[in-house]
PDB file with SEQRES, HELIX, SHEET and CRYST1 records, atoms N, CA, C and O in Angstrom:
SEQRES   1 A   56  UNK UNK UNK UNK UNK UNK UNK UNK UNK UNK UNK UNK UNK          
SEQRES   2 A   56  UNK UNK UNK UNK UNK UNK UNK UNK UNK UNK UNK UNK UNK          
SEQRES   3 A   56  UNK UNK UNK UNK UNK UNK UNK UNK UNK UNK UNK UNK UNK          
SEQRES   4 A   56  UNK UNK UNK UNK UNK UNK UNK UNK UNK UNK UNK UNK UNK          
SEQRES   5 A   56  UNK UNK UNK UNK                                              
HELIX    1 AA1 UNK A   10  UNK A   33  1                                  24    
HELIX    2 AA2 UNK A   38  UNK A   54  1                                  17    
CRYST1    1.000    1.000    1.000  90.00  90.00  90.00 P 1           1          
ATOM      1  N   UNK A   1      42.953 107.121 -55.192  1.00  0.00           N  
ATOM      2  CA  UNK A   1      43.306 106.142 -54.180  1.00  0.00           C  
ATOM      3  C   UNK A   1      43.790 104.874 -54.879  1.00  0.00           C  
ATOM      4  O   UNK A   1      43.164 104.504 -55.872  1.00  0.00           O  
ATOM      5  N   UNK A   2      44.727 104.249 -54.505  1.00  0.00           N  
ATOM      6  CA  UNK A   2      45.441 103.197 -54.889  1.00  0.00           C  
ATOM      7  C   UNK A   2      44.809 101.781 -54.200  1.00  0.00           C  
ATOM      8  O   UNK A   2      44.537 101.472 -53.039  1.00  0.00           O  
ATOM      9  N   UNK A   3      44.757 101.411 -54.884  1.00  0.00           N  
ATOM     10  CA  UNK A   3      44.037  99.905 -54.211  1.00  0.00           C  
ATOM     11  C   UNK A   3      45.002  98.856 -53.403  1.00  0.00           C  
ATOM     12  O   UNK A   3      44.507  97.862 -52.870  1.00  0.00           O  
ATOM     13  N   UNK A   4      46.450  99.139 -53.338  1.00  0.00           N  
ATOM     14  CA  UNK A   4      47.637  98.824 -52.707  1.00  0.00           C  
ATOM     15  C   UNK A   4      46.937  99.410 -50.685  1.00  0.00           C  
ATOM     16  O   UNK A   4      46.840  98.693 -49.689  1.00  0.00           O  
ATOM     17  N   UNK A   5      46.686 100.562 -50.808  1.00  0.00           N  
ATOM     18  CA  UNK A   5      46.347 101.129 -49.914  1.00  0.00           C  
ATOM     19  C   UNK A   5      45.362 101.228 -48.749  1.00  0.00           C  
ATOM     20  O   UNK A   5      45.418 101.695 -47.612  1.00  0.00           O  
ATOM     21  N   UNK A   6      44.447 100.608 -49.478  1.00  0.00           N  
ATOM     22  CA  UNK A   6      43.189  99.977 -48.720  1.00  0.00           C  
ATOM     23  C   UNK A   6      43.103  98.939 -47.885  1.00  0.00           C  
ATOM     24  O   UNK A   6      43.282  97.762 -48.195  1.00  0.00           O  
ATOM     25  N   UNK A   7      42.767  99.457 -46.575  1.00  0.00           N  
ATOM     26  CA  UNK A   7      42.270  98.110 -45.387  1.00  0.00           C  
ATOM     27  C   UNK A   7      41.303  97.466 -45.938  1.00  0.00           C  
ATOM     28  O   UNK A   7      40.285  97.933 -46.447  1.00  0.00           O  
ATOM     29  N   UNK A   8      41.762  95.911 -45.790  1.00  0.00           N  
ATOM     30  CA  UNK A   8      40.266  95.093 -46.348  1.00  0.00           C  
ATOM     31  C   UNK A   8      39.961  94.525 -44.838  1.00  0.00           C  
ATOM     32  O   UNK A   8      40.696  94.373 -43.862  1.00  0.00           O  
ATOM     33  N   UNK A   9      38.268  94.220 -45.106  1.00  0.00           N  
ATOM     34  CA  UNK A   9      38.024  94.263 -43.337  1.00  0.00           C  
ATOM     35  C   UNK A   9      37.962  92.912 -43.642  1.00  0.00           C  
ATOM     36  O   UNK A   9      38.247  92.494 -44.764  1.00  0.00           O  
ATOM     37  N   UNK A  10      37.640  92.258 -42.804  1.00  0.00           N  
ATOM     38  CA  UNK A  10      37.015  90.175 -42.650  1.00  0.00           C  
ATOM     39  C   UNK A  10      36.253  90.222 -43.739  1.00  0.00           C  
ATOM     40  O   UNK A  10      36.491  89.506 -44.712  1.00  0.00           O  
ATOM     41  N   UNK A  11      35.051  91.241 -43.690  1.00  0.00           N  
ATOM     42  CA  UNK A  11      33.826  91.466 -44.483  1.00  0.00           C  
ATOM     43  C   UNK A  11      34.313  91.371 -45.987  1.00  0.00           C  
ATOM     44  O   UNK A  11      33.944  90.520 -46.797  1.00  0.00           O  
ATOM     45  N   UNK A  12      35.206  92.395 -46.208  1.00  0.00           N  
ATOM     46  CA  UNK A  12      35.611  92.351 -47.599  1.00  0.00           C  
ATOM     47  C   UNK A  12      36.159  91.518 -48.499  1.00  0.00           C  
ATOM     48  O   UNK A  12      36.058  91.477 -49.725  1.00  0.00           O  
ATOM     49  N   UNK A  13      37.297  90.250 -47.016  1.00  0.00           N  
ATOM     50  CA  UNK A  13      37.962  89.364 -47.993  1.00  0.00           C  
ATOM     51  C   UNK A  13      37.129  88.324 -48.422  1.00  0.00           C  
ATOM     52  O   UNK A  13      37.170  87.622 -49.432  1.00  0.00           O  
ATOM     53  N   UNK A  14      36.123  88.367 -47.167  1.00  0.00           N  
ATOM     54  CA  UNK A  14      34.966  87.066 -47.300  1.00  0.00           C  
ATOM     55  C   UNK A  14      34.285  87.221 -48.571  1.00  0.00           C  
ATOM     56  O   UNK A  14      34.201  86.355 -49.442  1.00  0.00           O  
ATOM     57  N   UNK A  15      33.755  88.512 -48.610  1.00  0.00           N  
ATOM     58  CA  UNK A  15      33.005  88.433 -50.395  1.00  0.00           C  
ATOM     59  C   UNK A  15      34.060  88.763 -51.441  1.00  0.00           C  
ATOM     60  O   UNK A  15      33.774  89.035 -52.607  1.00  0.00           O  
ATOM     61  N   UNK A  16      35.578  88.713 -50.842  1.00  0.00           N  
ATOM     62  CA  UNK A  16      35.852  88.597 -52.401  1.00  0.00           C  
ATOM     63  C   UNK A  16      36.034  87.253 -52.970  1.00  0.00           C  
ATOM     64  O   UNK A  16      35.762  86.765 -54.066  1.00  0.00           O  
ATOM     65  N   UNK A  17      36.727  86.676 -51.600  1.00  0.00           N  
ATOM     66  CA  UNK A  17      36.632  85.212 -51.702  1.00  0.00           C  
ATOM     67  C   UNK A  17      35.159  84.013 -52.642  1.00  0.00           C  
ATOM     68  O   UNK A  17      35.123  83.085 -53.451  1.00  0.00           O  
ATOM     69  N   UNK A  18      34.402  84.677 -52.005  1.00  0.00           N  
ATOM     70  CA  UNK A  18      32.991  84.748 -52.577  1.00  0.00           C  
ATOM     71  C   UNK A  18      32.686  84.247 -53.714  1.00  0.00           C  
ATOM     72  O   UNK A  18      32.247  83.182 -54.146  1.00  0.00           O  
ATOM     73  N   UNK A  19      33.237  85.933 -54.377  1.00  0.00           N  
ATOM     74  CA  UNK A  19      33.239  86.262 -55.897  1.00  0.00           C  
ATOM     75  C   UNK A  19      34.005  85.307 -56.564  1.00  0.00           C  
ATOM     76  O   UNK A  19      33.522  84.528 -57.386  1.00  0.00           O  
ATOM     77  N   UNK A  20      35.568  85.346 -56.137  1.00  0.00           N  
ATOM     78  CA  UNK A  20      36.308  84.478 -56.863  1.00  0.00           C  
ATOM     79  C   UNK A  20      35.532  83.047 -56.746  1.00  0.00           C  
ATOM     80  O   UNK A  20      35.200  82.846 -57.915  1.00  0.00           O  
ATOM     81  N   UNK A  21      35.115  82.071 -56.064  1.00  0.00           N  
ATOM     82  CA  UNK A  21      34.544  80.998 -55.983  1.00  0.00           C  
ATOM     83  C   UNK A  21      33.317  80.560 -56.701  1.00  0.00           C  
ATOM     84  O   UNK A  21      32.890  79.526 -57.214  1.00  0.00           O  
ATOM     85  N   UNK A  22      33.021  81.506 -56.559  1.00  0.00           N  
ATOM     86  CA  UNK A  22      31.464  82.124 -57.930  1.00  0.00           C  
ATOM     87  C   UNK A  22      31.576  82.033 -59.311  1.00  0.00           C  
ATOM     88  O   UNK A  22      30.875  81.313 -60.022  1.00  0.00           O  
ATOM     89  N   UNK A  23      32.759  83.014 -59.805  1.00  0.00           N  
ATOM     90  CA  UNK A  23      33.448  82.996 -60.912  1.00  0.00           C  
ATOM     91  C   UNK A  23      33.902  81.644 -61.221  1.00  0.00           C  
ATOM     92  O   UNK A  23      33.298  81.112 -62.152  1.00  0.00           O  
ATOM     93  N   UNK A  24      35.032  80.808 -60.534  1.00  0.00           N  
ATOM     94  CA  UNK A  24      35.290  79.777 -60.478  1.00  0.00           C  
ATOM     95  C   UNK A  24      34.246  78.737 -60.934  1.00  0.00           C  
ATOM     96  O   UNK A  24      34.597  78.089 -61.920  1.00  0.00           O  
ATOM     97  N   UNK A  25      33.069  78.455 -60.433  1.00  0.00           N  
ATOM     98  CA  UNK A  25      32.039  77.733 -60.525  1.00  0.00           C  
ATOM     99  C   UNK A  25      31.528  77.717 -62.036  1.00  0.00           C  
ATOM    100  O   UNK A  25      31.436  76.855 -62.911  1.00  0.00           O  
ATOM    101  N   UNK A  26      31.194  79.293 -61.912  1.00  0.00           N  
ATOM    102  CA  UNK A  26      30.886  79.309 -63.429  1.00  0.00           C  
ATOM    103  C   UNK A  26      31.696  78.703 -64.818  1.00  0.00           C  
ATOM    104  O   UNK A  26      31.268  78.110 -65.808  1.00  0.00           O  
ATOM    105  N   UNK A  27      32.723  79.028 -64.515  1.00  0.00           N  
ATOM    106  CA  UNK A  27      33.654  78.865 -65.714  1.00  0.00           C  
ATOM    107  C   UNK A  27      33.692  76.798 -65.631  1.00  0.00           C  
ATOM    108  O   UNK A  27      33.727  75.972 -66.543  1.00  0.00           O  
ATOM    109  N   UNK A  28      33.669  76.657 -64.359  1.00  0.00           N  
ATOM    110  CA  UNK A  28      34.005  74.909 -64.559  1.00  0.00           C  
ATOM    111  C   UNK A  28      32.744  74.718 -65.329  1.00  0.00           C  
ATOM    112  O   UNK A  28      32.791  73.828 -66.178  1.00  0.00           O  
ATOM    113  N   UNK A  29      31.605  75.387 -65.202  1.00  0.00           N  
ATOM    114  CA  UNK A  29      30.607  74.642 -65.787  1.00  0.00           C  
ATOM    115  C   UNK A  29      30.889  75.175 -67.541  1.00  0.00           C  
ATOM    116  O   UNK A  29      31.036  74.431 -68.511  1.00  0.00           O  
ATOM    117  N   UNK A  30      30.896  76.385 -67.521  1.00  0.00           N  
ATOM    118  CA  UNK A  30      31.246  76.659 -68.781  1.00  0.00           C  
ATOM    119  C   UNK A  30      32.335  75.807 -69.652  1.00  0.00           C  
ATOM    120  O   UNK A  30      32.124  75.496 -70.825  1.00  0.00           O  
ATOM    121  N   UNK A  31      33.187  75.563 -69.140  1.00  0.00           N  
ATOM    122  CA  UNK A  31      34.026  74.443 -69.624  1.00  0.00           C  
ATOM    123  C   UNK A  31      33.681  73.175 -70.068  1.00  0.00           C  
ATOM    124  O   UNK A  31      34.350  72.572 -70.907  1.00  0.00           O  
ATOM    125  N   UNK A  32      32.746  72.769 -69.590  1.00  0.00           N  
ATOM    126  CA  UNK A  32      31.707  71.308 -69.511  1.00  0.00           C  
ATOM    127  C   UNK A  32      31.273  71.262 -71.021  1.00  0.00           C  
ATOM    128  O   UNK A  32      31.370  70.388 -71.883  1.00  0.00           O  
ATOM    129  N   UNK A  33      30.628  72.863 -71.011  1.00  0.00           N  
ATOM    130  CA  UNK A  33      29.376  73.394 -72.027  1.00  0.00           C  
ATOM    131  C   UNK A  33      29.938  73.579 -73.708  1.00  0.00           C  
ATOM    132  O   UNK A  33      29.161  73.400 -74.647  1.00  0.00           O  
ATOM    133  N   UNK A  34      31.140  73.895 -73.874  1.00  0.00           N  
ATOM    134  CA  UNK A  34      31.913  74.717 -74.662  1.00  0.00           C  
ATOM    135  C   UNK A  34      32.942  74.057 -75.272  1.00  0.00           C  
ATOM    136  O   UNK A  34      33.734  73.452 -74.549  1.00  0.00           O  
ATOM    137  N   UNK A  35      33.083  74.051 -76.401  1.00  0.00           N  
ATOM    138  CA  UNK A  35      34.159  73.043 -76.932  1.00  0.00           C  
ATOM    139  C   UNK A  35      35.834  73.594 -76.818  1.00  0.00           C  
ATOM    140  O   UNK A  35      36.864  72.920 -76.837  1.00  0.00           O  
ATOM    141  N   UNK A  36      35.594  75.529 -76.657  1.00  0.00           N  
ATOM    142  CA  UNK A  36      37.353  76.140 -76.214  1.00  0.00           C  
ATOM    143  C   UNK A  36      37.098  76.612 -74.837  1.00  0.00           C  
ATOM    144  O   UNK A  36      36.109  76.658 -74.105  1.00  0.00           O  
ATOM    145  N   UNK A  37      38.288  76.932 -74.749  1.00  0.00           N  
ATOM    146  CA  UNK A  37      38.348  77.601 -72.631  1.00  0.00           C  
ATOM    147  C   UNK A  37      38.233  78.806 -73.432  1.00  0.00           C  
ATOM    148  O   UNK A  37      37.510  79.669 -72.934  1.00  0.00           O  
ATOM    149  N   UNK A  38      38.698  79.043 -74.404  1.00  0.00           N  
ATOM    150  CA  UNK A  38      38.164  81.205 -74.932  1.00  0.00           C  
ATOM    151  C   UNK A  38      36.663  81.568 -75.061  1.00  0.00           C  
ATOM    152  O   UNK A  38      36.137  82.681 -75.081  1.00  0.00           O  
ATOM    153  N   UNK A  39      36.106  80.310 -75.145  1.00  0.00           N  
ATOM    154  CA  UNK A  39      34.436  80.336 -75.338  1.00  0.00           C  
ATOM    155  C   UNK A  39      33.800  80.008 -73.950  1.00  0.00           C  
ATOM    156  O   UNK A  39      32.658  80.348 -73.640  1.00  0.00           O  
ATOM    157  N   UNK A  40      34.622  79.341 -73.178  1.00  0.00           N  
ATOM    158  CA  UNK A  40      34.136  79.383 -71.776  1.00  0.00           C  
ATOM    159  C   UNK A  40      34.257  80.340 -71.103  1.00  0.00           C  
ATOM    160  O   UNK A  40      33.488  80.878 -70.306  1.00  0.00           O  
ATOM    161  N   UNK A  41      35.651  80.658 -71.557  1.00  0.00           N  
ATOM    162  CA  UNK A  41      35.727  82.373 -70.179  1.00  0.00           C  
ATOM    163  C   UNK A  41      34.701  83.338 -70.595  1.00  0.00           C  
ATOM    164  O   UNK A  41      34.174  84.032 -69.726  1.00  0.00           O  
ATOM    165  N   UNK A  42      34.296  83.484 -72.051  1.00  0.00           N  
ATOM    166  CA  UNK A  42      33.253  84.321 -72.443  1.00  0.00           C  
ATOM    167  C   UNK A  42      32.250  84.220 -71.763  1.00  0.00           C  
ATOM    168  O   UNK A  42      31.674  85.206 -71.304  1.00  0.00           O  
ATOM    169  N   UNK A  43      31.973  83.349 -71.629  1.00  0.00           N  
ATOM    170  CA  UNK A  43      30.608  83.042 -71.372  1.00  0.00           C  
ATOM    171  C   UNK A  43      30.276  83.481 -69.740  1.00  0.00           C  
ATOM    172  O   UNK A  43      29.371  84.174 -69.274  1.00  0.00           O  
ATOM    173  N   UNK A  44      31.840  82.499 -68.848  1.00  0.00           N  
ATOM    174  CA  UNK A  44      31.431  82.591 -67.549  1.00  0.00           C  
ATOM    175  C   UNK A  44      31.465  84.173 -67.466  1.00  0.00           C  
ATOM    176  O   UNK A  44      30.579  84.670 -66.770  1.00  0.00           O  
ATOM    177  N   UNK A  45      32.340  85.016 -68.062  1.00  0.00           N  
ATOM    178  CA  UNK A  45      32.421  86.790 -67.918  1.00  0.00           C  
ATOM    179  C   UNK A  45      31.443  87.440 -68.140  1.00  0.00           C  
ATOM    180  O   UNK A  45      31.329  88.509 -67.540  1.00  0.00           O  
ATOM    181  N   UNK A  46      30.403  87.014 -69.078  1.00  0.00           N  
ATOM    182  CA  UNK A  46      29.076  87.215 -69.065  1.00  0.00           C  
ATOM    183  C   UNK A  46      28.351  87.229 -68.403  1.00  0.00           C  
ATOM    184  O   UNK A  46      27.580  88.153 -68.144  1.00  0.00           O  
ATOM    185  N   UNK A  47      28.465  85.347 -67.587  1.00  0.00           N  
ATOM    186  CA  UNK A  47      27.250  85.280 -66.851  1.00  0.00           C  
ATOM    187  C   UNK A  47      27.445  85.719 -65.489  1.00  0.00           C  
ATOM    188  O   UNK A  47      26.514  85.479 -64.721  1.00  0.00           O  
ATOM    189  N   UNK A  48      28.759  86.487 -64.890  1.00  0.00           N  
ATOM    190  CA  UNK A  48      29.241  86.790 -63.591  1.00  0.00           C  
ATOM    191  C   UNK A  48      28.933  88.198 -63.842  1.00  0.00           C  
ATOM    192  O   UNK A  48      28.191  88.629 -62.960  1.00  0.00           O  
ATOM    193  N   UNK A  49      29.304  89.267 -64.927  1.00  0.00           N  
ATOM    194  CA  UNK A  49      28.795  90.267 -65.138  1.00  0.00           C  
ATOM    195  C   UNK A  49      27.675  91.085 -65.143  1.00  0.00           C  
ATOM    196  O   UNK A  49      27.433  92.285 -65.021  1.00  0.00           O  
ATOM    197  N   UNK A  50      26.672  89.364 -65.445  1.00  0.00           N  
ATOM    198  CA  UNK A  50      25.024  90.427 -65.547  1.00  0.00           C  
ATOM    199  C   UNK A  50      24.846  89.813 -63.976  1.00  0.00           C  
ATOM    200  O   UNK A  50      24.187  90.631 -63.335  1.00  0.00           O  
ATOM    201  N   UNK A  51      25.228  88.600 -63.113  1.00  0.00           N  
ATOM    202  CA  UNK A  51      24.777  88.442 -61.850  1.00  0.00           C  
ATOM    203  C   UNK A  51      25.226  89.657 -61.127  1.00  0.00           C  
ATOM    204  O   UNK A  51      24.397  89.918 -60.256  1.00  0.00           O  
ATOM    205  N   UNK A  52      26.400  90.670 -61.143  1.00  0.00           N  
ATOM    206  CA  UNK A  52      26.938  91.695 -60.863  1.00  0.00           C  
ATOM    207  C   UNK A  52      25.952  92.841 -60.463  1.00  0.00           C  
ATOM    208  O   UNK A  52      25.543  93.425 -59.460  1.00  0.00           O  
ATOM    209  N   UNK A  53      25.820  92.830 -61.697  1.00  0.00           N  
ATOM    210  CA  UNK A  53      24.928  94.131 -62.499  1.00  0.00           C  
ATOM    211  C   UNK A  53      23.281  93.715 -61.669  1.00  0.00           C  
ATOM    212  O   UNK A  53      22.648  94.722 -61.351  1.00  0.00           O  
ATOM    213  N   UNK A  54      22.649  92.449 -61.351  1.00  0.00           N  
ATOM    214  CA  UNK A  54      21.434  92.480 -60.849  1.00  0.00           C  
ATOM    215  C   UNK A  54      21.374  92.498 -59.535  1.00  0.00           C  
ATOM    216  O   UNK A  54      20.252  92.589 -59.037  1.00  0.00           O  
ATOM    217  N   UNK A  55      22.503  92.420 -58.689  1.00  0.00           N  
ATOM    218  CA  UNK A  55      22.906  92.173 -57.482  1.00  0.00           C  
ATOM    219  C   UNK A  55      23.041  94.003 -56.801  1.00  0.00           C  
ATOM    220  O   UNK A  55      23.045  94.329 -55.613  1.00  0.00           O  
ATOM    221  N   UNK A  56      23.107  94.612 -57.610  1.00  0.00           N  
ATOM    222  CA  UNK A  56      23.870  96.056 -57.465  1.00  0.00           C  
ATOM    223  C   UNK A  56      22.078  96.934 -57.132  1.00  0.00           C  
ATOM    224  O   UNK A  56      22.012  98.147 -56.934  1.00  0.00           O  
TER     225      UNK A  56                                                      
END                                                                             
């Protein structure tokens, strides 16, 4: 299945919206924290990954 293909319902755009805003958050703070944006995205990809993973 192609992801082109898929109905997204209200439900779906709302948490992706979500996610992206989540992600977002993280990384501004990571940015704060971190002297490169390559050491920030690490970090926020990390810390959005294991919230992922405990959420599941």
């Amino acid at each position: 299945m192609k992801i082109e293909h898929i109905s997204y319902t209200a439900e779906m755009v709302d948490g992706l919206h979500q996610s992206v805003m989540l992600y977002k958050a993280l990384l501004e703070q990571a940015k704060k924290e971190t002297a490169s944006d390559q050491e920030a995205y690490e970090i926020a990809d990390h810390v959005f990954k294991n919230m992922m993973k405990v959420s599941e």
